[in-house]
ROROGU-114546 format. One record per atom (N, C-alpha, C): residue number from 1; x, y, z. Coordinates in Angstrom, 2 decimals. Layout:
<nodes>
NUM:X:Y:Z;
...
</nodes>
This chain:
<nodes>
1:116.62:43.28:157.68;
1:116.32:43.12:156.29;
1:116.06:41.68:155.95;
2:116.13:41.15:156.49;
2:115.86:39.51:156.68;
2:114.35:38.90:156.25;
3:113.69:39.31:156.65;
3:112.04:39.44:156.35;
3:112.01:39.70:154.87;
4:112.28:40.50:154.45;
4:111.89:41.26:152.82;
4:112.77:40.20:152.22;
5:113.93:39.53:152.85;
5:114.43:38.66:151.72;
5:113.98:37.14:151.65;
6:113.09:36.89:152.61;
6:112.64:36.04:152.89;
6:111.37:36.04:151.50;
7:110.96:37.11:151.82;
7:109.43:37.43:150.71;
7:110.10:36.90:149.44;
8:111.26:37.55:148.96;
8:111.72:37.84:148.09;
8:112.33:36.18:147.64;
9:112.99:35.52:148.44;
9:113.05:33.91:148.27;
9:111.58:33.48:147.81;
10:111.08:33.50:148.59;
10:109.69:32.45:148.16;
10:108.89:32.90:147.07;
11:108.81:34.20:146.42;
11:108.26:34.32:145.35;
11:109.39:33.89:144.66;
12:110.38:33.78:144.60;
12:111.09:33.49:143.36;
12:111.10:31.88:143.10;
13:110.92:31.37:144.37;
13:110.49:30.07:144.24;
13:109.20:29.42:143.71;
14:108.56:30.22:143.96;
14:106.94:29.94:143.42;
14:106.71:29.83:141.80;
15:107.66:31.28:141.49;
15:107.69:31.47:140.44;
15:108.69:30.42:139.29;
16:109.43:29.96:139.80;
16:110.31:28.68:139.37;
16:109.77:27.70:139.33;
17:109.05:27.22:140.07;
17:108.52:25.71:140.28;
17:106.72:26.13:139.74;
18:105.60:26.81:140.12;
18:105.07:26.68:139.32;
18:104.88:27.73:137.98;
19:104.68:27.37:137.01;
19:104.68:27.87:135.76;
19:103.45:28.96:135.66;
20:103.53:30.07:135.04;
20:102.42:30.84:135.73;
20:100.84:30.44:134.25;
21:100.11:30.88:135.13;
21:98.38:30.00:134.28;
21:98.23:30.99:133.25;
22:99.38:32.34:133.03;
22:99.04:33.47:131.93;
22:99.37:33.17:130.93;
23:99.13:34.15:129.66;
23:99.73:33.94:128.56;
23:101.41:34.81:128.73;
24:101.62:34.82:127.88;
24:103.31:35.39:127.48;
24:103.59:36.67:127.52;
25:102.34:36.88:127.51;
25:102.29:38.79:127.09;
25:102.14:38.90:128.46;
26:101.60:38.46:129.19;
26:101.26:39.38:130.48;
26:103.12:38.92:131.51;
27:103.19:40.80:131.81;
27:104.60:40.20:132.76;
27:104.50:40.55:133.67;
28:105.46:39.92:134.57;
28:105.56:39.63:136.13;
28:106.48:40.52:136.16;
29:106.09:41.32:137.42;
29:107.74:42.42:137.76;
29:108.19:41.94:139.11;
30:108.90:42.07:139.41;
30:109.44:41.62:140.69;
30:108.88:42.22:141.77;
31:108.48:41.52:143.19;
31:107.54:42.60:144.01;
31:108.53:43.80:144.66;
32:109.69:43.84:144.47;
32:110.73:44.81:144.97;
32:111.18:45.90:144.35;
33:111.24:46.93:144.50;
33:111.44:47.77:143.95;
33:113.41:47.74:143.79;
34:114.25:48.89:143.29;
34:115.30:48.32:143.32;
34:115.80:48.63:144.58;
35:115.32:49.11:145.64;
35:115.90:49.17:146.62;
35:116.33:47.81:147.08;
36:115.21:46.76:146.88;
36:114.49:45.75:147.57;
36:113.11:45.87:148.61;
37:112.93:47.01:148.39;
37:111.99:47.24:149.41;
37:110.39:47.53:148.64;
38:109.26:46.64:149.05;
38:108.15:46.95:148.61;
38:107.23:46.63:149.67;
39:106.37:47.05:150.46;
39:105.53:46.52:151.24;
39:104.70:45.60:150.93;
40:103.82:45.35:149.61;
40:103.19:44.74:149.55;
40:103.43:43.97:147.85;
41:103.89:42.68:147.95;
41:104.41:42.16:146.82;
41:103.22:41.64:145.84;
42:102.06:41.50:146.07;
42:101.36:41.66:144.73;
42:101.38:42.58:144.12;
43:101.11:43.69:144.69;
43:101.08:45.29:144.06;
43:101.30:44.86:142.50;
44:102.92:44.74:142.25;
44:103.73:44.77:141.04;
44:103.13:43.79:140.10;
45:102.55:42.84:140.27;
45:101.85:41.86:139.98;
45:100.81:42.43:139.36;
46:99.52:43.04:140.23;
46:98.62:43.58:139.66;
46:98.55:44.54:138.55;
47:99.86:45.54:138.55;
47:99.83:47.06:138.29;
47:100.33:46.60:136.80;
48:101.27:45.35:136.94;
48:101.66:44.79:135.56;
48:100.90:43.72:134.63;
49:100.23:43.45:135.13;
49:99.35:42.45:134.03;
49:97.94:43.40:133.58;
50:97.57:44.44:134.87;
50:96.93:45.60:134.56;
50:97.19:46.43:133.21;
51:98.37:46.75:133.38;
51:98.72:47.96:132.37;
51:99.62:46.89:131.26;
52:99.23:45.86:130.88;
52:99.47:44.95:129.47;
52:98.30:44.32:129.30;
53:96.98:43.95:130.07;
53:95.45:44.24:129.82;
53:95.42:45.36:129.12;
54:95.48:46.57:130.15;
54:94.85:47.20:129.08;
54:96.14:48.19:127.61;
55:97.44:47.65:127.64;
55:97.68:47.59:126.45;
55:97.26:46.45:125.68;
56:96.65:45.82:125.53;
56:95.97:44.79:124.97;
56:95.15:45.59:124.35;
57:94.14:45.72:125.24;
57:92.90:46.32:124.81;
57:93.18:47.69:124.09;
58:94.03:48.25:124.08;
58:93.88:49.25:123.73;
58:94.61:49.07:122.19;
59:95.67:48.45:121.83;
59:96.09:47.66:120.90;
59:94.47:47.24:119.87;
60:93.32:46.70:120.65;
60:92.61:46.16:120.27;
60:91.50:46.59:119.77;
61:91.80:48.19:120.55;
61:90.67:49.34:120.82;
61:91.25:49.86:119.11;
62:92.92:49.88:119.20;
62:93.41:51.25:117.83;
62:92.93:49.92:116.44;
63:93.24:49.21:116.60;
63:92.70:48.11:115.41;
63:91.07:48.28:114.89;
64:90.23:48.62:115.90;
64:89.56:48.44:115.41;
64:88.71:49.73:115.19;
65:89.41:50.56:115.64;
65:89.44:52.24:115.59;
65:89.64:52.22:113.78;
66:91.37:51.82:113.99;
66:91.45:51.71:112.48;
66:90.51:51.00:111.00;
67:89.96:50.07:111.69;
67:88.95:49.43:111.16;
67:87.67:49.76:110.80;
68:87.16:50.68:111.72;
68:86.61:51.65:111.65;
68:86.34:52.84:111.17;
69:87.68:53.66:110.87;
69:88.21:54.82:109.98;
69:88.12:54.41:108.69;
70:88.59:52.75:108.19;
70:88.44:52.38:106.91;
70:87.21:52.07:106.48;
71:86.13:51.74:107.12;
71:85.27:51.73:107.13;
71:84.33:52.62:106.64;
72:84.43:53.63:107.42;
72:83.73:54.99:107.26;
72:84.50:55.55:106.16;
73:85.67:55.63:105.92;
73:86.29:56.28:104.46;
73:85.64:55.93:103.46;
74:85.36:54.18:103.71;
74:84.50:53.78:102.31;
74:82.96:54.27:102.32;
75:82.69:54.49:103.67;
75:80.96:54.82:103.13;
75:81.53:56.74:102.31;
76:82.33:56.87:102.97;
76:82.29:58.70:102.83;
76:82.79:58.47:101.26;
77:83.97:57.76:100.84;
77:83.93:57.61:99.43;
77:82.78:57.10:98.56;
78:82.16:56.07:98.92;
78:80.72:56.12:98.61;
78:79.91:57.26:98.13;
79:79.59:57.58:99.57;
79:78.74:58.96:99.81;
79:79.23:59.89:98.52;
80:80.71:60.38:98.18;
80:81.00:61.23:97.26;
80:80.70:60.69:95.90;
81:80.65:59.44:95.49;
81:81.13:58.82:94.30;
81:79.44:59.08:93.92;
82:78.15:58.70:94.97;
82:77.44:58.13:94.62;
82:76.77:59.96:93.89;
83:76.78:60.68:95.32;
83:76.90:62.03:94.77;
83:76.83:63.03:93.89;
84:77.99:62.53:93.22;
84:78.99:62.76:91.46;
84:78.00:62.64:90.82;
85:77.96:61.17:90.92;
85:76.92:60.39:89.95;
85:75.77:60.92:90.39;
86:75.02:61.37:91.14;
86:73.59:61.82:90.93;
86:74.07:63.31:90.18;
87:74.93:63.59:90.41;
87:75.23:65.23:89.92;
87:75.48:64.71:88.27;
88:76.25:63.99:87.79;
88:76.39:64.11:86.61;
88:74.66:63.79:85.91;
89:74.23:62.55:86.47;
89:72.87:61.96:86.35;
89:71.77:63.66:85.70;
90:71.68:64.23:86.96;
90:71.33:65.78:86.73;
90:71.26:66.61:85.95;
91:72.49:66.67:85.27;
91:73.40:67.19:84.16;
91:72.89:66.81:82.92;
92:73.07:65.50:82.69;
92:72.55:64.84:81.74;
92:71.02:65.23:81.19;
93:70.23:65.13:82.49;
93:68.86:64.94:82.34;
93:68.35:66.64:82.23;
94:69.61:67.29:82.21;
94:69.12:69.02:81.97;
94:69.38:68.95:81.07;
95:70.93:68.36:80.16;
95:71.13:68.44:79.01;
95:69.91:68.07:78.06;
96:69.45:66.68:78.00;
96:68.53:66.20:77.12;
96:67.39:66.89:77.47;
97:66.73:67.63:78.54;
97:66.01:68.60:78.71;
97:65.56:69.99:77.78;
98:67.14:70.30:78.09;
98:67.61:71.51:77.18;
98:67.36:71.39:75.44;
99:67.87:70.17:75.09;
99:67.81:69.94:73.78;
99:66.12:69.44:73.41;
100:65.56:68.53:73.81;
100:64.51:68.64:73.67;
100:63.62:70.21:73.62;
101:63.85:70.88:74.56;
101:63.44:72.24:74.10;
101:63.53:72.99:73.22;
102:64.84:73.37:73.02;
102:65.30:73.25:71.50;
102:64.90:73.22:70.78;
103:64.36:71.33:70.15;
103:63.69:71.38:69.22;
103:62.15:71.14:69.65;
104:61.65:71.69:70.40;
104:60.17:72.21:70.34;
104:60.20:73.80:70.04;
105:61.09:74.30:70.04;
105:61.34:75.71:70.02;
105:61.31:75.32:68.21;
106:62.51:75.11:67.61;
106:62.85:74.71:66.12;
106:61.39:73.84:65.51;
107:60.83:73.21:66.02;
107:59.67:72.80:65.66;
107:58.52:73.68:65.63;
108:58.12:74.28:66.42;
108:57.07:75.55:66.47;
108:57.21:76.41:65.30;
109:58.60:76.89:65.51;
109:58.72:77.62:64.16;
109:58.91:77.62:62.91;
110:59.02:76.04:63.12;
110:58.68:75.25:61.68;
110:57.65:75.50:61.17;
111:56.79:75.10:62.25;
111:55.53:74.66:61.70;
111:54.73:76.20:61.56;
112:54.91:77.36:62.13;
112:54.47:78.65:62.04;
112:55.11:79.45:60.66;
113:55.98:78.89:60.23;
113:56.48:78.90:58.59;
113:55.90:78.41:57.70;
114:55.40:77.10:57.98;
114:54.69:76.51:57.01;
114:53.17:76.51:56.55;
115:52.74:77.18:58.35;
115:51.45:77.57:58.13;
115:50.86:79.16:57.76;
116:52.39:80.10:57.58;
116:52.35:80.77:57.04;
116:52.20:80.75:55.58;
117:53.11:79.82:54.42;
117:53.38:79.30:53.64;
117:51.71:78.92:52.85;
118:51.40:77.74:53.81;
118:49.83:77.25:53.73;
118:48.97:78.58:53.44;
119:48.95:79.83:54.28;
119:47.52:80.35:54.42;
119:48.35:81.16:52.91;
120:49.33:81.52:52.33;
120:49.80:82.27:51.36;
120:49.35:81.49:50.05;
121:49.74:80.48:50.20;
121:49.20:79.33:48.70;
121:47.79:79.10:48.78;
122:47.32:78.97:50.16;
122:45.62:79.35:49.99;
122:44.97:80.41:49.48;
123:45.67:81.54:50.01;
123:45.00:83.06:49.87;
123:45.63:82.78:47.85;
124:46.46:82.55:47.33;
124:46.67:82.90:45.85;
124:45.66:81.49:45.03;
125:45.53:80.50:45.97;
125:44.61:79.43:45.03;
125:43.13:80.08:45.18;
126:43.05:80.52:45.96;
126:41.79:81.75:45.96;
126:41.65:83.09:44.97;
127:42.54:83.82:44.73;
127:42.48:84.23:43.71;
127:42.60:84.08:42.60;
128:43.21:83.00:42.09;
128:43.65:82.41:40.93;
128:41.89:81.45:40.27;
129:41.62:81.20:41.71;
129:40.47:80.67:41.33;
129:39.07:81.89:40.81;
130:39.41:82.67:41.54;
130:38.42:83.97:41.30;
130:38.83:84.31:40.03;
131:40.48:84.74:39.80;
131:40.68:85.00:38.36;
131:40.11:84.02:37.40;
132:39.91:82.78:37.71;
132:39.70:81.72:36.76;
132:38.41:82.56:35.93;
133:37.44:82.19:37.43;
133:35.76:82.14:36.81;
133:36.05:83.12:36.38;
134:36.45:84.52:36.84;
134:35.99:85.60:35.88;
134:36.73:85.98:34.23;
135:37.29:85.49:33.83;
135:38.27:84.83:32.54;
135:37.30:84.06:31.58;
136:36.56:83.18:32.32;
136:35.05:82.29:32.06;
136:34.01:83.20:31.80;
137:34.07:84.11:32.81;
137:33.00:85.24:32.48;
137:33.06:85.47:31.03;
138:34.70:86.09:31.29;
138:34.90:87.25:29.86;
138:34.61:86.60:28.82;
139:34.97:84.85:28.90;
139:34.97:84.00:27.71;
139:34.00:84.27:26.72;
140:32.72:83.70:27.86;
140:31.64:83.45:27.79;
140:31.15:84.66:27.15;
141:30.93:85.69:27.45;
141:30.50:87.28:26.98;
141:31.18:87.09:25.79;
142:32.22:87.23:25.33;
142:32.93:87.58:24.16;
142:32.35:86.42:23.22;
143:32.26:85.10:23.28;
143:31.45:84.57:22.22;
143:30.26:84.88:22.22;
144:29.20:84.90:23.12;
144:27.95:85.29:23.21;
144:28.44:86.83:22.09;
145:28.75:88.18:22.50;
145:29.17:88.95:21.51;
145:29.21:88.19:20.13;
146:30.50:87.55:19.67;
146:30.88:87.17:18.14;
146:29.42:86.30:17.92;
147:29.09:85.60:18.34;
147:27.81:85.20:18.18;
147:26.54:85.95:17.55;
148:26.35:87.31:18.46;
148:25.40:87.90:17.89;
148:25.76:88.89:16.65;
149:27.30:89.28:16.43;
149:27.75:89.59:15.47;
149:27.60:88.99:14.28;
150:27.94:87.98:14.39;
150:27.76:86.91:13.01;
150:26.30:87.35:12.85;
151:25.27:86.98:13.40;
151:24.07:86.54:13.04;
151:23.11:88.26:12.56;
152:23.51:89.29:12.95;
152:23.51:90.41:12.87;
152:24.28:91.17:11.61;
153:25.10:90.06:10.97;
153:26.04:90.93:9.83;
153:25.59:90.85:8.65;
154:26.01:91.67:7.47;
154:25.62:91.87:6.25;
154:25.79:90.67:5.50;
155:27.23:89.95:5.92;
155:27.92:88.75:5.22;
155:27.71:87.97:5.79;
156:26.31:87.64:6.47;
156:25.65:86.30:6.94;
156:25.66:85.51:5.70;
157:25.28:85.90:4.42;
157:25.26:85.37:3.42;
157:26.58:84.39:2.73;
158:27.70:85.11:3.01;
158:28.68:84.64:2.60;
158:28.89:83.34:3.73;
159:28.47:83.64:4.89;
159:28.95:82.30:5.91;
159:29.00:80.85:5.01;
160:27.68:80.24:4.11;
160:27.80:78.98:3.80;
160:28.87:78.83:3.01;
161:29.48:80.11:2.14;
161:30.36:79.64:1.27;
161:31.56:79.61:1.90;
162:31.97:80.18:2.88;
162:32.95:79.89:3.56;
162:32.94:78.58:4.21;
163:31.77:77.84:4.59;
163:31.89:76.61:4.64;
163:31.75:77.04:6.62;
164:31.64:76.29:6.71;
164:32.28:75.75:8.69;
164:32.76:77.30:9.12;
165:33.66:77.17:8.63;
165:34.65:77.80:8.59;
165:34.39:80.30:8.86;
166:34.17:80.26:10.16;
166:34.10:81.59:10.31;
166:35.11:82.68:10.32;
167:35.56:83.72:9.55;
167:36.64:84.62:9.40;
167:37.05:84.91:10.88;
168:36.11:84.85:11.46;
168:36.26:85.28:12.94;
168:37.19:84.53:14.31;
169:37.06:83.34:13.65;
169:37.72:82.06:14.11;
169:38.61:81.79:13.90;
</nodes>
């Protein structure tokens, strides 16, 4: 057993006197197992600065994994927010849609009231006007009549003494 403790001296010496070129994180295991027995004393060396590499990296890997997840949460909150907002946007623009229709609907039938209204006050200024002239007619006839009455009567004579002035009138 003399040999293995021999190994086992001089790395510990190496390791005493020079200071190792790593950082702090990476550790050194002893090349012996607890028997004392290891065949090959880097092994432990390798297998341990190996597997604190890659906990490093992997430390480095979940950081930025995580970094990543926050990342993407914000586009996906994004993505929903922006979404919403085109959905409410939508909403809106059906609403004022809607109402504008509305009042083209309330307007049409405004105006189909009023042009009902219109052709009714036309159609009676049309008759009213027809009633007029013929009222004019009758006028007209009925003095033409008293007219030829007077001039046709017995008491044409009496007209001057009545002056202007016709009984008829």
């Amino acid at each position: 057993m003399q040999p293995a403790t021999d190994v086992f001296s001089l790395h510990n010496y190496l390791i005493s006197t020079n200071p190792t070129p790593y950082p702090s994180h990476f550790t050194v295991s002893s090349p012996f197992d607890l028997n004392g027995q290891n065949p090959n004393p880097f092994y432990s060396f390798q297998a341990a600065t190996t597997m604190s590499l890659s906990s490093n990296n992997s430390t480095s890997d979940e950081a930025e994994d995580k970094q990543t997840d926050i990342i993407n949460e914000r586009k996906q909150r994004r993505m929903i927010s922006n979404r919403e907002s085109a959905r409410r946007s939508r909403m809106r623009k059906q609403r004022h849609l809607d109402e504008l229709w509305s009042q083209v609907m309330y307007l049409r039938n405004e105006n189909h009231q009023l042009l009902d209204k219109l052709n009714h006050v036309s159609e009676s200024h049309e008759k009213v006007l027809q009633e007029n002239s013929q009222l004019k007619e009758e006028a007209t006839e009925l003095r033409q009549m008293i007219s030829d009455m007077q001039i046709q009567s017995p008491f044409s004579c009496f007209r001057d003494d009545f002056g202007d002035e016709s009984p008829l009138e």
